[in-house]
C-alpha positions as CSV (number, residue, x, y, z in Angstrom):
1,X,-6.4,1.7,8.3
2,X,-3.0,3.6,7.7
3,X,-3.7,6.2,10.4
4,X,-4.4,3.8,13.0
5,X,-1.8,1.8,12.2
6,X,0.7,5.1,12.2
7,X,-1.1,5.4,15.3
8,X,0.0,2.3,17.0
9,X,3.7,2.2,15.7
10,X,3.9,6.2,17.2
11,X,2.9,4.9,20.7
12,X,4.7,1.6,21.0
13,X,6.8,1.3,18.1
14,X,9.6,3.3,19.8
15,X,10.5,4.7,16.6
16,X,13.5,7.2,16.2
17,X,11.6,9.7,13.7
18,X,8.5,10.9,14.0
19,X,5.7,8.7,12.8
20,X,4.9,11.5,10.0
21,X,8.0,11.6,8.5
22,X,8.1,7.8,7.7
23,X,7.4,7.0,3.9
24,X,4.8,3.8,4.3
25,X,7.3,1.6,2.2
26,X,10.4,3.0,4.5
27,X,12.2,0.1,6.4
28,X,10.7,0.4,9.8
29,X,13.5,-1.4,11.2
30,X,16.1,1.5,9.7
31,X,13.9,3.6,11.3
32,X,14.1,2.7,15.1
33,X,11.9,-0.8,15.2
34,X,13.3,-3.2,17.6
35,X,12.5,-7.6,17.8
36,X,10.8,-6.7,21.0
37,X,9.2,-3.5,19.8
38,X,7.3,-5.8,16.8
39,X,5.8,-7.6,20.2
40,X,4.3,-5.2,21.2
41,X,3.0,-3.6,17.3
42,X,1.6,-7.0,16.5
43,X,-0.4,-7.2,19.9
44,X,-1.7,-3.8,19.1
45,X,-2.8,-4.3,15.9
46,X,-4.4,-7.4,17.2
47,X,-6.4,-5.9,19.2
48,X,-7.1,-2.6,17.1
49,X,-8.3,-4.7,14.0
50,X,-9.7,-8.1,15.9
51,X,-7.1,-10.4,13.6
52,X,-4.6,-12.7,15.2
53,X,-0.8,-13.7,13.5
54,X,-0.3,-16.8,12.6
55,X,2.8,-18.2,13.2
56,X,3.9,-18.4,9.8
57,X,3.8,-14.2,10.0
58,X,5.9,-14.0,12.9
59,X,9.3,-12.9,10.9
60,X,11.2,-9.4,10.0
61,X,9.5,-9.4,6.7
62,X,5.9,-8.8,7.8
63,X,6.9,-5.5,10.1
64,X,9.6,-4.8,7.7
65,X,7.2,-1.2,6.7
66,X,3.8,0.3,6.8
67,X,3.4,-1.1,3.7
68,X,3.9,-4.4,4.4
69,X,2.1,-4.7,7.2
70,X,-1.0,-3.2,5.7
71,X,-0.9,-5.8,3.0
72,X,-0.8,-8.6,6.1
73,X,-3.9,-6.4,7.9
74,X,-5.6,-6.5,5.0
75,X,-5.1,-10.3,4.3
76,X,-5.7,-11.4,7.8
77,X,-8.9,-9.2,7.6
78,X,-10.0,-11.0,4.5
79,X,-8.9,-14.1,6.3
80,X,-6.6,-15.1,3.2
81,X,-3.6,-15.8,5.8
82,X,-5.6,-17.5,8.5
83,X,-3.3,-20.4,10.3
């Protein structure tokens, strides 16, 4: 699940460093990760792991790293943060 979510932040995550050289609990938002940019990473990981954001998990805090939003993928997967 990490590499495919390294995956999608490398292609539309418009990140400054490369995708390799960010530690998963690095702030992603240090790194290069715009508001819009987390647009277009949430409708990616949508699609790449068939969940949906609520509401509620539309905030700085969920894309704040790769850790963070595995934890969410992995809860929405589980269906523990279902709207």
């Amino acid at each position: 699940m990490e590499e495919q979510l390294r995956v999608i932040l490398d292609e539309v995550g418009g990140l400054a460093a490369p995708i390799g050289d960010i530690a998963t609990d690095q702030d992603l938002f240090a790194a290069g990760l715009t508001s819009f940019a987390t647009v277009s990473v949430m409708l990616a990981i949508e699609e790449e792991f068939a969940v949906e954001f609520p509401d509620s998990l539309l905030k700085r805090d969920t894309f704040r790293s790769i850790a963070a939003l595995l934890a969410v993928i992995a809860a929405l997967k589980d269906d523990t943060l279902a709207a």
